[in-house]
C-alpha positions, 0 to 999 in steps of 0.5 A: 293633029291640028292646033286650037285656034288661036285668035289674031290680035288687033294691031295696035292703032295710035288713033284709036288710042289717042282718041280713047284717051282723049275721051277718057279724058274729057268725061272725067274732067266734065264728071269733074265739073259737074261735081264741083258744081254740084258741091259749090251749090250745095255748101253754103258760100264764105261770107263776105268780108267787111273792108270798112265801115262808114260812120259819116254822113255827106249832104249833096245835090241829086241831078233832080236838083234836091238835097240828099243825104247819104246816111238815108242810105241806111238799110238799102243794099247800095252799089256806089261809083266815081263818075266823070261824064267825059272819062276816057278811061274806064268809066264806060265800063263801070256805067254798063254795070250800073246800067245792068244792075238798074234793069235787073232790080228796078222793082227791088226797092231794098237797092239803090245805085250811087254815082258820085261827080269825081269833077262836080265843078262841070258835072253840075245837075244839068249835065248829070240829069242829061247824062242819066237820061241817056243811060235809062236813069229816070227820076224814079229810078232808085239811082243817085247822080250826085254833086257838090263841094269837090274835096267833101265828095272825094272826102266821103268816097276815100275816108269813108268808102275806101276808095283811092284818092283821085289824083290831077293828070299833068297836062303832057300826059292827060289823053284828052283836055277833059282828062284832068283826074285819075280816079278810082274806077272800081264799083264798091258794093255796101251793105244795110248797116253801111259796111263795105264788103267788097270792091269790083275791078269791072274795067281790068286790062284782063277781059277775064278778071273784067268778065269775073269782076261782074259776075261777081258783083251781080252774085254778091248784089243778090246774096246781101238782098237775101239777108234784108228778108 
């Protein structure tokens, strides 16, 4: 009498399991991002915080040679930063974000961007007209360059804007001769009512917290510009 048949087991084969595994794997954590995706777009974002409010005015010298005033800020978006024309630092960075954000909104009249001369004893309209040429800022441009009495310009940016109190560099330590003040290097994003919802470290010794930084920032640009609507 012979026996049923039997079938043969297939032997066990490690890389075909790793590679199951790893399949497995992969597709639950690409269902899984593409959910998270999906949830984040469609649940509303936190508001932003308010850090501080401004409720004083500055009178300065645009680089057109004009007198301005802050307070005629009021009810735009601004995106306001520390310049040092000759920084050795991080400065280049927080320029290319002010650059992007000037392209990007350039017909977009509810956004004006703001730099600020951290030494306006040599970063006169002269040399900041010069310099915001050569970064794309025309005349028209809905962008800033402002100088004027130093300790009124650090003033308005510490009390006001919250930034870090620029400090002098001893000579022993300056990288260059120009290197004569540490200076706050983050962008500070305010909104129509003048209040300060955030602040992007877009120069960070981490290129991803860098890379997050200005992403953030051009998000948060777009979600303030929506409530002016």
């Amino acid at each position: 009498m012979t026996e049923p048949h039997q079938p043969s087991s297939q032997a066990f084969s490690p890389v075909r399991f790793w590679l199951i595994t790893v399949t497995v794997i992969a597709a639950v954590v690409g269902l899984s991002l593409f959910s998270g995706k999906l949830l984040d777009q469609s649940l509303p974002a936190n508001p932003l915080p308010v850090l501080a409010t401004i409720k004083g005015d500055l009178e300065a010298t645009e680089r057109s040679g004009a007198k301005v005033r802050l307070s005629e800020l009021r009810g735009k978006v601004v995106v306001a930063a520390y310049l040092y024309t000759l920084c050795p630092h991080g400065c280049a960075a927080v320029t290319a974000q002010m650059q992007k954000l000037n392209q990007e909104f350039s017909s977009n009249p509810e956004l004006h961007l703001l730099s600020v001369a951290i030494q306006p004893e040599r970063d006169n309209t002269a040399l900041l007209k010069a310099y915001a040429e050569a970064v794309g800022a025309t005349e028209k441009s809905a962008w800033w360059f402002i100088t004027g009495e130093r300790q009124k310009l650090w003033d308005y940016m510490t009390k006001e804007v919250g930034m870090t109190q620029a400090i002098p560099i001893p000579e022993d330590e300056r990288i260059t001769p120009d290197d004569e003040y540490e200076h706050d290097l983050r962008i500070a994003l305010i909104d129509q009512e003048g209040r300060v919802r955030a602040y992007y470290s877009v120069f960070h010794p981490q290129t991803e917290i860098a890379t997050l930084m200005c992403e953030r920032l051009h998000q948060d640009v777009h979600r303030l510009l929506k409530t002016s609507h």
